[in-house]
DRENFI-249459 format. One record per residue (C-alpha): residue number from 1; x, y negated, z negated. Coordinates in pm, 1 decimal, m for minus. Each point is the difference from the previous one (the first is absolute). Layout:
REM residues N
+-----+----------+----------+----------+
|   i |        u |        v |        w |
+-----+----------+----------+----------+
| NUM |        X |        Y |        Z |
...
+-----+----------+----------+----------+
END
This chain:
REM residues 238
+-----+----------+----------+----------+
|   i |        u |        v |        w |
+-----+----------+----------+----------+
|   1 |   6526.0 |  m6821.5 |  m8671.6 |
|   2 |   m134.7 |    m55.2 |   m345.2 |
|   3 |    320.7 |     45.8 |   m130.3 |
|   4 |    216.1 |   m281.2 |    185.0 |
|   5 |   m306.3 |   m227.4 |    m85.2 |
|   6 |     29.5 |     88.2 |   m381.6 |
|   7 |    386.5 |   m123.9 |     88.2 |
|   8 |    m80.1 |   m285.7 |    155.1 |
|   9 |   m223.1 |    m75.3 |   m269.1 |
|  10 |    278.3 |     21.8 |   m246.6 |
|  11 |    201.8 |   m206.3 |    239.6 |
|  12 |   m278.8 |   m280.2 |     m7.8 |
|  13 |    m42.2 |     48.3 |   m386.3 |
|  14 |    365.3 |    m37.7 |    m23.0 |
|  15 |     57.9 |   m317.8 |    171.5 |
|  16 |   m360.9 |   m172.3 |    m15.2 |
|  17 |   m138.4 |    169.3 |   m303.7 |
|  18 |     63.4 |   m300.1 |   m263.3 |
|  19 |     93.7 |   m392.3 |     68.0 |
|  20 |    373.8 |    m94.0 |    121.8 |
|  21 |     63.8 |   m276.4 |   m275.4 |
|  22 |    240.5 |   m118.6 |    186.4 |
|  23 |   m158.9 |    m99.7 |    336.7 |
|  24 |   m312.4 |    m73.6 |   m198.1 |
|  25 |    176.8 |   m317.4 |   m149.4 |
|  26 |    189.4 |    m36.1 |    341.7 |
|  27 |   m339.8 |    m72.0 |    173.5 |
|  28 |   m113.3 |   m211.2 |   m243.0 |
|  29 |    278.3 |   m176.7 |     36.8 |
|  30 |    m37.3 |    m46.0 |    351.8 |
|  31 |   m206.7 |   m299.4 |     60.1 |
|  32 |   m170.1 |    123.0 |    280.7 |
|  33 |   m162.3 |    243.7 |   m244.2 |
|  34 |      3.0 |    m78.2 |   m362.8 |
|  35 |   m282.8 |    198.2 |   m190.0 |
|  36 |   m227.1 |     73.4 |    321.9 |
|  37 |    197.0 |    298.8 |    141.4 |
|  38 |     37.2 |    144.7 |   m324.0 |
|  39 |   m338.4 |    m16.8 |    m43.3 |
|  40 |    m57.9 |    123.8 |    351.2 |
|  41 |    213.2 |    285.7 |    m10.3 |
|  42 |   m110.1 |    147.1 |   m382.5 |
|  43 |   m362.5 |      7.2 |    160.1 |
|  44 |     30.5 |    250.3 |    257.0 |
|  45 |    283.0 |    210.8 |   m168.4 |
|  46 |   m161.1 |     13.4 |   m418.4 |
|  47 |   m339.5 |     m3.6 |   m113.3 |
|  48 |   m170.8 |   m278.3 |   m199.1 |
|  49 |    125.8 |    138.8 |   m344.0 |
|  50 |    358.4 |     49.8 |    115.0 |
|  51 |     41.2 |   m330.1 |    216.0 |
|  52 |    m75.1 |   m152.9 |   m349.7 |
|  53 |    275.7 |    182.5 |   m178.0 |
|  54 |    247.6 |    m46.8 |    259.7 |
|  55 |    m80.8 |   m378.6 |     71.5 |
|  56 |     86.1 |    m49.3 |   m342.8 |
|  57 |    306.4 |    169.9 |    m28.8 |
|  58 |    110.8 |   m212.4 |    287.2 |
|  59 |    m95.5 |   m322.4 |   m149.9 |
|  60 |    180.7 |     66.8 |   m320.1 |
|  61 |    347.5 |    102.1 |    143.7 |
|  62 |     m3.7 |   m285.7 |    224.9 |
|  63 |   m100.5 |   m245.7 |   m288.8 |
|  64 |    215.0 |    173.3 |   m183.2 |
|  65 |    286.2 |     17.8 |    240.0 |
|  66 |    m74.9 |   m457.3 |     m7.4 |
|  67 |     22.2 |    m14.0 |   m330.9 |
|  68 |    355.2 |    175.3 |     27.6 |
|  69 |     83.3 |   m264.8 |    231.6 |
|  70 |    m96.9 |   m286.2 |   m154.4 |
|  71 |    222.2 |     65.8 |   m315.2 |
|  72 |    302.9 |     57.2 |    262.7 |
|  73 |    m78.1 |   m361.4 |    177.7 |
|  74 |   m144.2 |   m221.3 |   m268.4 |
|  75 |    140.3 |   m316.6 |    m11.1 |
|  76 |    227.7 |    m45.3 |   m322.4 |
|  77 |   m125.8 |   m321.4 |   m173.9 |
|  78 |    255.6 |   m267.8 |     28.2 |
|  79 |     m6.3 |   m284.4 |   m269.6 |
|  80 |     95.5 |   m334.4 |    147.0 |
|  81 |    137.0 |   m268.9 |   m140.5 |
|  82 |   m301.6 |   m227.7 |    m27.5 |
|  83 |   m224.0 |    241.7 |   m256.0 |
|  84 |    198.3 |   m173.0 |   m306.3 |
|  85 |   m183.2 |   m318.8 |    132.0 |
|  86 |   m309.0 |    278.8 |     45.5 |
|  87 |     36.0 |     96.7 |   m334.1 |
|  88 |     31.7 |   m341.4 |   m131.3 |
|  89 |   m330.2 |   m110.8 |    182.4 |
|  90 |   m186.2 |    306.6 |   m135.8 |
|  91 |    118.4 |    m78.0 |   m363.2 |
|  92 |    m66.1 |   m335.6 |     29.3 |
|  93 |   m365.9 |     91.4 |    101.9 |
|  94 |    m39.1 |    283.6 |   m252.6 |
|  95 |     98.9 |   m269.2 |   m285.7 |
|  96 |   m215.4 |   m276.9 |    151.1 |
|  97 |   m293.7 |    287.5 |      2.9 |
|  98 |     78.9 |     49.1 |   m384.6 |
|  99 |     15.6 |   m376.3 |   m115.9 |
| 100 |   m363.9 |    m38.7 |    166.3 |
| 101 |   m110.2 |    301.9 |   m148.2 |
| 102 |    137.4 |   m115.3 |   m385.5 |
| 103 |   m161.6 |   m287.7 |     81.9 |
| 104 |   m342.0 |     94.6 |    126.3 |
| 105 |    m12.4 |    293.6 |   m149.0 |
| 106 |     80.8 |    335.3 |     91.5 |
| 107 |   m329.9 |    105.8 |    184.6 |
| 108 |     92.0 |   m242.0 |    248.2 |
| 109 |     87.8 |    132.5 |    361.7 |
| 110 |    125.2 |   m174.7 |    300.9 |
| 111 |   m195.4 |     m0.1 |    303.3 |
| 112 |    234.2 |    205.6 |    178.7 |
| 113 |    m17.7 |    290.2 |   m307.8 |
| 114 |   m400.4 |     56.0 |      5.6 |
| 115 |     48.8 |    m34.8 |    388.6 |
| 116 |    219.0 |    345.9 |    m48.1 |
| 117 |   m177.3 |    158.9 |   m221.8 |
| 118 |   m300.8 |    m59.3 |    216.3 |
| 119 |    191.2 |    134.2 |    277.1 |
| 120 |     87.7 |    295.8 |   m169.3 |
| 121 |   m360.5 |     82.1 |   m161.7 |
| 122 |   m149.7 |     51.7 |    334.5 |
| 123 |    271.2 |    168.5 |    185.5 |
| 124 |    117.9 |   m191.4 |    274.7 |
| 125 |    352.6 |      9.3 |    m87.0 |
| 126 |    216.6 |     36.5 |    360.8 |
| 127 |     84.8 |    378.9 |    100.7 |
| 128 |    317.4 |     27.1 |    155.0 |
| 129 |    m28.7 |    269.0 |    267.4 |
| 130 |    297.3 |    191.2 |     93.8 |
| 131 |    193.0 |    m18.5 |    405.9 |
| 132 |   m183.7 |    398.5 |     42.9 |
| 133 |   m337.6 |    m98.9 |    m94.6 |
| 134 |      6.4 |   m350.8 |    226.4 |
| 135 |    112.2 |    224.3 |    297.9 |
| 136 |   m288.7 |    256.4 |    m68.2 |
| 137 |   m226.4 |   m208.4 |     16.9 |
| 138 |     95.4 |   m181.2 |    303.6 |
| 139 |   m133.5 |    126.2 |    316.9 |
| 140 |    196.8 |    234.8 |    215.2 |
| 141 |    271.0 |   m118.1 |    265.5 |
| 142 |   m164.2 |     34.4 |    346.4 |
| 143 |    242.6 |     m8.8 |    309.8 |
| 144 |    m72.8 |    m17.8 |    340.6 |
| 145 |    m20.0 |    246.6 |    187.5 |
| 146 |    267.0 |    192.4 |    157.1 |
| 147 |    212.8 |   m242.6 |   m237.9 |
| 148 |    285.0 |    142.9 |   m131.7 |
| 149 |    m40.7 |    m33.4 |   m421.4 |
| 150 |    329.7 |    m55.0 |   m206.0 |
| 151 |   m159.0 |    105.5 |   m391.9 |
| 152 |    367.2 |   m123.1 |   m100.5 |
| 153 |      9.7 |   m275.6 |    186.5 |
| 154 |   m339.2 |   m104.8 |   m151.5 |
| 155 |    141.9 |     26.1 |   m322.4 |
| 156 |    334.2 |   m195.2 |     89.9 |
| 157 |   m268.2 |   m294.2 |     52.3 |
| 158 |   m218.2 |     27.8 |   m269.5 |
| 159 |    280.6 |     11.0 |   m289.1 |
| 160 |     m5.5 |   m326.6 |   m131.9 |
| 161 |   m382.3 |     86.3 |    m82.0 |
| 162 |     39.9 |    351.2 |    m75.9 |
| 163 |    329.2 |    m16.8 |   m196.6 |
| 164 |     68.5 |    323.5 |   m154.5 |
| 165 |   m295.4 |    158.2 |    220.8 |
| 166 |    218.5 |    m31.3 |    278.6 |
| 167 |    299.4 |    185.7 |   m149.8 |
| 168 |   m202.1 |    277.6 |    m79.0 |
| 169 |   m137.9 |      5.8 |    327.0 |
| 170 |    335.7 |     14.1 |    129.7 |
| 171 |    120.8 |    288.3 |   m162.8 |
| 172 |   m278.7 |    208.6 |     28.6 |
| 173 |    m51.1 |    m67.6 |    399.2 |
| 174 |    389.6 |     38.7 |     76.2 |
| 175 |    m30.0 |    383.4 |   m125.6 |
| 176 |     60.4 |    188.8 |    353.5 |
| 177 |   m267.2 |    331.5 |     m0.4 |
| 178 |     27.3 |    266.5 |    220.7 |
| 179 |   m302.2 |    193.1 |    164.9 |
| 180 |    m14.6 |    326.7 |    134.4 |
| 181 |   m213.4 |    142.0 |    316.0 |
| 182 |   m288.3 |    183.2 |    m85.2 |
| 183 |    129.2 |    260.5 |    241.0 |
| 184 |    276.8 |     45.4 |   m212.8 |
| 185 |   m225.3 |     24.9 |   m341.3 |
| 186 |   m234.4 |    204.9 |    133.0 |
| 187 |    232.3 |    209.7 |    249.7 |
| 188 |    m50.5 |    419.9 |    m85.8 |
| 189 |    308.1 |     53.7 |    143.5 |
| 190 |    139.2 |    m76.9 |   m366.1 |
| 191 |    324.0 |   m200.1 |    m33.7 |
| 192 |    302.1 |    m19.8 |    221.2 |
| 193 |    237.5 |    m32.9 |   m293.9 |
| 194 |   m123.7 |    193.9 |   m343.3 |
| 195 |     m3.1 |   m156.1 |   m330.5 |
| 196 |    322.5 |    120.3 |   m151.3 |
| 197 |    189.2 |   m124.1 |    311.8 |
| 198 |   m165.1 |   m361.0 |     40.8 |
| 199 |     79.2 |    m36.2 |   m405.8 |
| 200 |    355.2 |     62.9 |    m15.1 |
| 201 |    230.5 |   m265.6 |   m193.7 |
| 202 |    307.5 |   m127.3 |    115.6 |
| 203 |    195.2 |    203.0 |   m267.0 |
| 204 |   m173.7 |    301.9 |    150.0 |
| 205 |     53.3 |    m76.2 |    373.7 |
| 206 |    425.0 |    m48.8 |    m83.4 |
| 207 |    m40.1 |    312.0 |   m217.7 |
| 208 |    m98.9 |    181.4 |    334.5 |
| 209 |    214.4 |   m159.1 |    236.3 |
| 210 |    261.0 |     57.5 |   m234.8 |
| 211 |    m59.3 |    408.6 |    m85.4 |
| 212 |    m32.1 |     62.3 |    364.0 |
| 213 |    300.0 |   m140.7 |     61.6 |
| 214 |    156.8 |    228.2 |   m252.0 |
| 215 |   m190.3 |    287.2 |    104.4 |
| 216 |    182.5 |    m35.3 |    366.8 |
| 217 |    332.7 |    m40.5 |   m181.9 |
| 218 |     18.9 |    350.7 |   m187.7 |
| 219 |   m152.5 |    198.2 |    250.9 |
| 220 |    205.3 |   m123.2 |    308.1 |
| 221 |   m299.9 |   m168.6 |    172.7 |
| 222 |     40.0 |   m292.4 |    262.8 |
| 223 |   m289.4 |   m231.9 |    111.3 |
| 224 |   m168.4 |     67.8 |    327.7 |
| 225 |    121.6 |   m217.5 |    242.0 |
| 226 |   m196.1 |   m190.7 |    202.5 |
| 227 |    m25.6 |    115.4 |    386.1 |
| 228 |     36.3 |   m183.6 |    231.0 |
| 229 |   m196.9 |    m19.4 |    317.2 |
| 230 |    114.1 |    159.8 |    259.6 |
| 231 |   m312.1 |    m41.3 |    206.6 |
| 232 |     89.4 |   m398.6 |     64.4 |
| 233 |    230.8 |    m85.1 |    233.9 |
| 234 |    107.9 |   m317.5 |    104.8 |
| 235 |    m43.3 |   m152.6 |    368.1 |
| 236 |    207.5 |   m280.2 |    127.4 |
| 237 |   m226.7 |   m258.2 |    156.8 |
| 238 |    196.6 |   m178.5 |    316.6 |
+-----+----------+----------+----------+
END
């Protein structure tokens, strides 16, 4: 008994043992969950110190993974055709600024300038926060129940706000994943089909087909033929 629990254990380890980046981000892309089943989950499977470490991680390669996006979707800046009359205006102000300041001396400022500076001194200069951190800090989608929940759907909505959110979103929730029973993971029985068989190439699998082919040919060896049945025998119905 202690034994196949040692295996099982390994099993667990195997599969559970350390954080599946990739449905990590998933859920938090999922706006039914966001941060809070993250943050659910890490309690019950790491302790405090490792929940930490891992939470982290996370957070990076999903900022990260943003960041990646927003250079592939940023807007190119297109000049249009009124910034000569831009340019003009600006110039036209910069040498209006200089002909008061010749004139009234160059410690002069405009209103505007020590309004700036002002604004600048004391910190309140506009942050501009990014499409991930507006949606983290929104609340989490609630539906009703025994509603059915399309996460891709949601996201087909929301794209005008979430712009290059969205397409991220899309990406990462399209990936199909495949589970497997636990009766399967944790059968004793061991596996139906052994490693070496289940990993064989194409190349490999022709190569086979192939030298038993040629293995029949120089030794004078026919395929079985398939029997037939002799045990079923047809009845006409009036």
């Amino acid at each position: 008994m202690k034994s196949m629990v040692d295996e099982m254990k390994k099993k667990f380890d195997k599969y559970w043992g350390s954080c599946n980046l990739l449905i990590t981000i998933a859920s938090i892309l999922d706006p039914r969950y966001k941060l809070e089943l993250m943050d659910f989950a890490f309690k019950r499977i790491y302790t405090e110190a490792q929940k930490v470490v891992e939470t982290a991680e996370v957070m990076f390669h999903l900022e990260e993974l943003f960041k990646e996006y927003v250079e592939a979707y940023k807007e190119p800046i297109v000049s249009s055709s009124g910034s000569g009359d831009i340019d003009h205006g600006l110039s036209g102000s910069r040498s209006a600024s200089s002909s008061i300041a010749s004139r009234f001396g160059k410690s002069l400022k405009t209103g505007t300038a020590k309004f700036d500076q002002h604004i600048r001194s004391i910190g309140c200069v506009e942050s501009v926060k990014s499409e991930l951190a507006i949606y983290l800090d929104e609340g989490v989608c609630i539906p009703k129940k025994g509603e059915f929940f399309d996460a891709l759907g949601w996201w087909k909505n929301n794209k005008l706000k979430y712009r290059i959110l969205s397409k991220m979103a899309a990406d990462i929730l399209a990936i199909p994943i495949t589970t497997v029973a636990s009766e399967s993971a944790f059968s004793a029985g061991g596996r139906v089909i052994d490693p070496h068989r289940s990993a064989l190439g194409t190349k490999m699998v022709d190569m086979l087909i192939c030298g038993a082919d040629w293995y029949r040919h120089y030794y004078g060896m026919q395929k079985k033929k398939k029997k037939e049945n002799d045990d079923i025998v047809c009845v006409e119905l009036p």
